[in-house]
NUNU-825544 format. One record per residue (C-alpha): residue number from 1; residue in one letter; x, y, z. Coordinates in steps of 0.1 Angstrom, whole numbers, padded with zeros to 4 digits. Example, Ala and Ser with C-alpha at 12.3 -4.5 7.8 and 13.67 -1.06 7.14 Angstrom:
! NUNU-825544
@seq->1, type->a, east->0123, north->-0045, up->0078 .
@seq->2, type->s, east->0137, north->-0011, up->0071 .
END
This chain:
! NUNU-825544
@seq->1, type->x, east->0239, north->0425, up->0601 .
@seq->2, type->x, east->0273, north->0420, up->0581 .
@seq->3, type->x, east->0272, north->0382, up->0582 .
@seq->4, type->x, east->0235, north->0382, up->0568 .
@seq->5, type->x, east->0239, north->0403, up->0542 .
@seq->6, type->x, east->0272, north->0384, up->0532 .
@seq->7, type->x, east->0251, north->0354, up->0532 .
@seq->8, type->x, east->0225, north->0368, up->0509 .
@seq->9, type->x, east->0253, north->0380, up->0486 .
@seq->10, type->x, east->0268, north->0338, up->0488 .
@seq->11, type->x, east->0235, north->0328, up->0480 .
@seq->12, type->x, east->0225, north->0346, up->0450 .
@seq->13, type->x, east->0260, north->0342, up->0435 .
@seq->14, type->x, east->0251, north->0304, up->0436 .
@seq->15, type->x, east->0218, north->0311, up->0422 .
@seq->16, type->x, east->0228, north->0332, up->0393 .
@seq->17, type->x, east->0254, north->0307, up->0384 .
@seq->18, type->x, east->0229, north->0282, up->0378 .
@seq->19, type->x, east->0206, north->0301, up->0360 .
@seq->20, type->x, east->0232, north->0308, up->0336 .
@seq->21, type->x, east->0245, north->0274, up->0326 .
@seq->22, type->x, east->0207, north->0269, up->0325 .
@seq->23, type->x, east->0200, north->0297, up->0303 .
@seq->24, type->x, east->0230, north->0288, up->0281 .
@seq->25, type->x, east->0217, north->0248, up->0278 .
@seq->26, type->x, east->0182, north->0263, up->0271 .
@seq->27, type->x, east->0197, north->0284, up->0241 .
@seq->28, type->x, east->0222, north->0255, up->0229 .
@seq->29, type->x, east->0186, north->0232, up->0232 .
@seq->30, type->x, east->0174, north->0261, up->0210 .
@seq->31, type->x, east->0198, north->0265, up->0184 .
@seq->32, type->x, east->0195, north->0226, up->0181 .
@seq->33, type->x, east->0159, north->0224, up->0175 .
@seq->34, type->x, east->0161, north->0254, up->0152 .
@seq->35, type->x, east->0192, north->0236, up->0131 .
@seq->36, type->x, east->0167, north->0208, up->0130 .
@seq->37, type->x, east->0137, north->0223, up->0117 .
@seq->38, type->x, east->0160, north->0244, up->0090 .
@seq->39, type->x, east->0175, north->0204, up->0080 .
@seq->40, type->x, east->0138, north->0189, up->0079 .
@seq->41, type->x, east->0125, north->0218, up->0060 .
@seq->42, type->x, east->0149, north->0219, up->0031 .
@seq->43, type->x, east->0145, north->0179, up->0033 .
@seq->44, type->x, east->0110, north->0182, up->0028 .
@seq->45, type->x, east->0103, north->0212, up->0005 .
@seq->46, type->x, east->0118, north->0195, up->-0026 .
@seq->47, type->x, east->0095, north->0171, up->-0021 .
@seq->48, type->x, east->0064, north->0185, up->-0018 .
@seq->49, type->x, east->0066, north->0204, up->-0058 .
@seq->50, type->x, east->0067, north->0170, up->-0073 .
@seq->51, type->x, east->0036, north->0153, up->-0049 .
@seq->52, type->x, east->0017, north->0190, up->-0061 .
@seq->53, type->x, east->0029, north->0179, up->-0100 .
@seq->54, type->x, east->0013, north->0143, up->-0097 .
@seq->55, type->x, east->-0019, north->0152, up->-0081 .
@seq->56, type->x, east->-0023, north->0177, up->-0113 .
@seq->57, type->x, east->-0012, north->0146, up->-0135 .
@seq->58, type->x, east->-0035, north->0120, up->-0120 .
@seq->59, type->x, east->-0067, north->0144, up->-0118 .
@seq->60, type->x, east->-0061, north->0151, up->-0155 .
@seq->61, type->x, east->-0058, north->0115, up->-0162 .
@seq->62, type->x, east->-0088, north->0109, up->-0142 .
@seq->63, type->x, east->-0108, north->0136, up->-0165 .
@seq->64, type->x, east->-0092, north->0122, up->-0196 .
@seq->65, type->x, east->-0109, north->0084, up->-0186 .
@seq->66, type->x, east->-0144, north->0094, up->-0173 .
@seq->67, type->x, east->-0143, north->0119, up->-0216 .
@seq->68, type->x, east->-0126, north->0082, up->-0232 .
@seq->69, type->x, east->-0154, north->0062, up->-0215 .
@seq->70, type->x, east->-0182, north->0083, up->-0222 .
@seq->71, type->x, east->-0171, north->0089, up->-0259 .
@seq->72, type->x, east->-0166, north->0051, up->-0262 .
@seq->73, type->x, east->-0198, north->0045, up->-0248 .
@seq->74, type->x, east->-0214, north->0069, up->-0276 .
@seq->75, type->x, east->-0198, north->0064, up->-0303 .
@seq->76, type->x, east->-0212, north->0025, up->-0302 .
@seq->77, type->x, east->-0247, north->0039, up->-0299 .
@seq->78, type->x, east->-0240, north->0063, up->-0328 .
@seq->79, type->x, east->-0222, north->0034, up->-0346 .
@seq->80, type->x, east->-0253, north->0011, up->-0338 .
@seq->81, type->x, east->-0276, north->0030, up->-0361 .
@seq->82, type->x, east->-0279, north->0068, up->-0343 .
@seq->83, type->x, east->-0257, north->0082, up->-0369 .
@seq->84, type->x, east->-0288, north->0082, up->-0391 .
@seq->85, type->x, east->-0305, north->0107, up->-0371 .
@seq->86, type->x, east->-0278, north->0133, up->-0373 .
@seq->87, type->x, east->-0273, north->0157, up->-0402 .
@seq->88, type->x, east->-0244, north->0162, up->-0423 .
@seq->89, type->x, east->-0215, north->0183, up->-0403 .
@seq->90, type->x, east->-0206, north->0195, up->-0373 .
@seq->91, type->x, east->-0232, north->0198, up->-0347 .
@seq->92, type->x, east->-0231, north->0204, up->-0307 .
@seq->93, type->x, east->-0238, north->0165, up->-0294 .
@seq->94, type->x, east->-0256, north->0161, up->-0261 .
@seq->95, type->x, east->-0244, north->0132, up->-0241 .
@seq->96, type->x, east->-0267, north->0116, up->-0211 .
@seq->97, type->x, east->-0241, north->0097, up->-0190 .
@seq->98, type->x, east->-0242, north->0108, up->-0156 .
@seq->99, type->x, east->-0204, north->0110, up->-0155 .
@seq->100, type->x, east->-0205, north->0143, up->-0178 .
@seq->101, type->x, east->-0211, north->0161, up->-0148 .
@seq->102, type->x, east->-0175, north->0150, up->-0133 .
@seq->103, type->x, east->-0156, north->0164, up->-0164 .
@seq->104, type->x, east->-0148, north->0199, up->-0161 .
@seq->105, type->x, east->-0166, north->0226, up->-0185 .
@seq->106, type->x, east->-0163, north->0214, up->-0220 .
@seq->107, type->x, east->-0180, north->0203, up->-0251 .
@seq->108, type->x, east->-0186, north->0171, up->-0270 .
@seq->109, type->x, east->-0191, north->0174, up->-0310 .
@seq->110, type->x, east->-0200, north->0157, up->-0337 .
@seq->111, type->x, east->-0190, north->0158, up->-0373 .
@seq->112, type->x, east->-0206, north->0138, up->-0398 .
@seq->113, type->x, east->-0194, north->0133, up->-0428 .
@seq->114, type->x, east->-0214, north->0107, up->-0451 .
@seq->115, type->x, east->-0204, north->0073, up->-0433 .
@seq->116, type->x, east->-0176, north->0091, up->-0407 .
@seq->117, type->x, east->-0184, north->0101, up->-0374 .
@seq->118, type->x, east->-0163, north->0117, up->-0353 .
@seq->119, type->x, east->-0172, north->0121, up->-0318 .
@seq->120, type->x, east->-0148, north->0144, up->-0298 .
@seq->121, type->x, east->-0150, north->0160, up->-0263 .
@seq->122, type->x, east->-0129, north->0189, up->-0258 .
@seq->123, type->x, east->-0123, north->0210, up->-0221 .
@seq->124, type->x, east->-0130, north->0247, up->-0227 .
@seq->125, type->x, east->-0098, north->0257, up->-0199 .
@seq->126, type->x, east->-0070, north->0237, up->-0206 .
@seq->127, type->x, east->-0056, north->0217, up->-0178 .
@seq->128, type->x, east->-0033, north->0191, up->-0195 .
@seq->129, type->x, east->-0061, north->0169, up->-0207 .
@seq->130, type->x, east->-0061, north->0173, up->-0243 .
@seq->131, type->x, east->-0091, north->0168, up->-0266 .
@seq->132, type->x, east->-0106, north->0128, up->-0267 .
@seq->133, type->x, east->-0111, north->0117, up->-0297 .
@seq->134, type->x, east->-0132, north->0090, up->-0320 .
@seq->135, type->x, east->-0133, north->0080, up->-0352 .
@seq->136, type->x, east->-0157, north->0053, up->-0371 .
@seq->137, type->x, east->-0167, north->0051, up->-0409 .
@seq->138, type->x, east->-0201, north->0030, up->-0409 .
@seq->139, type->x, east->-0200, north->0003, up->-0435 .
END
């Protein structure tokens, strides 16, 4: 009974000194993929504020062209002889493009003043896209 037990003992000593240089590559493996993802992450983070920043930008230039085009658009009609039908002042002006419904809550008004219009969309929250803006005196 000595020998087998001696023999056991051999065995697991092999056994246990494998599983420790396994369990130490495991943990260097680990600490490697760990540095790695700590390396991508402060590679990428930086990054990512500016992509947020430009999508903000381009969405707001995006509602600042669908407001030019549709104040273009009615400001000819208005120039083209509509101004006549609108009193003196400033009045709420009702546009019919079916754009208007892309722009975020806002206004458009118009002020007449004898032969100067001025047709101008403004957003009621502010998100960098300024008030648009058009001028014409009638001749």
């Amino acid at each position: 009974m000595c020998k087998r037990r001696v023999i056991m003992v051999t065995a697991r000593s092999q056994n246990s000194s494998l599983d420790r240089s396994r369990t130490r590559e495991r943990g260097l493996l680990m600490v490697d993929l760990v540095v790695g993802m700590a390396i991508l992450t402060l590679a990428i983070i930086p990054l990512a504020f500016p992509f947020a920043r430009e999508r903000q930008l381009l969405r707001a230039e995006y509602f600042r062209g669908v407001a030019m085009e549709i104040v273009d658009g009615e400001m000819e009609i208005l120039a083209a002889g509509e101004w006549r039908d609108f009193p003196e002042g400033a009045q709420v002006y009702t546009v019919h493009a079916a754009a208007a419904a892309r722009l975020p809550s806002g206004h458009f008004q118009l002020t007449k003043t004898g032969k100067h219009l001025r047709l101008e969309w403004t957003s009621d929250n502010r998100r960098g896209i300024g008030p648009v803006v058009r001028e014409v005196t009638i001749k």
